[in-house]
N, C-alpha and C positions, 0 to 999 in steps of 0.2 A: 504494500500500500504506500502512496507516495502523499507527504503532505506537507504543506508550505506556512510559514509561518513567518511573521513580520516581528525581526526582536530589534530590541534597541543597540547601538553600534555595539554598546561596552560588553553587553550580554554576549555578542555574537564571537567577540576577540577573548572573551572568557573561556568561553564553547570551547573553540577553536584551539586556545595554549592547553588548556585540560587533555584534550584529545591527541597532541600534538604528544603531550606530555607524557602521554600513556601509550602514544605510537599504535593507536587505532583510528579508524577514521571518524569524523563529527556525525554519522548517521549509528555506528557502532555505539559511543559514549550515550549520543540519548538514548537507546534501546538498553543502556545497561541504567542509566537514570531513570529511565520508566517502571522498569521492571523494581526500584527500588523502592518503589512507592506502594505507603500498604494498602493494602486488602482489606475492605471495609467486609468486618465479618465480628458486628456487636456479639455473639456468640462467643468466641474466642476471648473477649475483655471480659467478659462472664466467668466461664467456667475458672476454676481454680481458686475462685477471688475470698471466698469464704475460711480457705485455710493460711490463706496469706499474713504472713506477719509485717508487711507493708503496711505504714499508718497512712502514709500522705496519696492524694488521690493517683494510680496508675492512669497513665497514657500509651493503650497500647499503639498508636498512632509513633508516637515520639521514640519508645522502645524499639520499633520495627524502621525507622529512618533511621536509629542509631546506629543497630546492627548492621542496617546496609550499607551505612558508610563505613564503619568496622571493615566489612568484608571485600567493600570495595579496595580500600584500600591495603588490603592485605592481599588484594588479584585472587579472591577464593570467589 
């Protein structure tokens, strides 16, 4: 699927050194950016949450962008 997008200069030279930097190409990095993005599945922030000894509220949102940057940057 091909699709176009109008970003602003800086965005684009960000894009672009990231990608450079990883020595894949800018269509590669967003499909690894996308794929990092969570899974809206209020089910999953559910379960478990009863035996949690976590007091402050959980963001599974925030814990699942953490880990993907985690991983990205460890190329796993």
């Amino acid at each position: 699927m091909s699709v176009t997008i109008d970003l602003p200069a800086d965005a684009q030279a960000r894009l672009e050194g990231e990608a450079t930097r990883r020595g894949i190409s800018l269509a590669q990095l967003i499909i690894e950016l996308a794929a990092a993005l969570p899974v809206e599945d209020p089910l999953e922030a559910f379960i478990g949450c009863g035996a949690s000894t976590i007091t402050e509220p959980f963001d599974i949102h925030r814990e699942r962008a953490e880990l993907a940057t985690k991983k990205l940057a460890q190329g796993v």
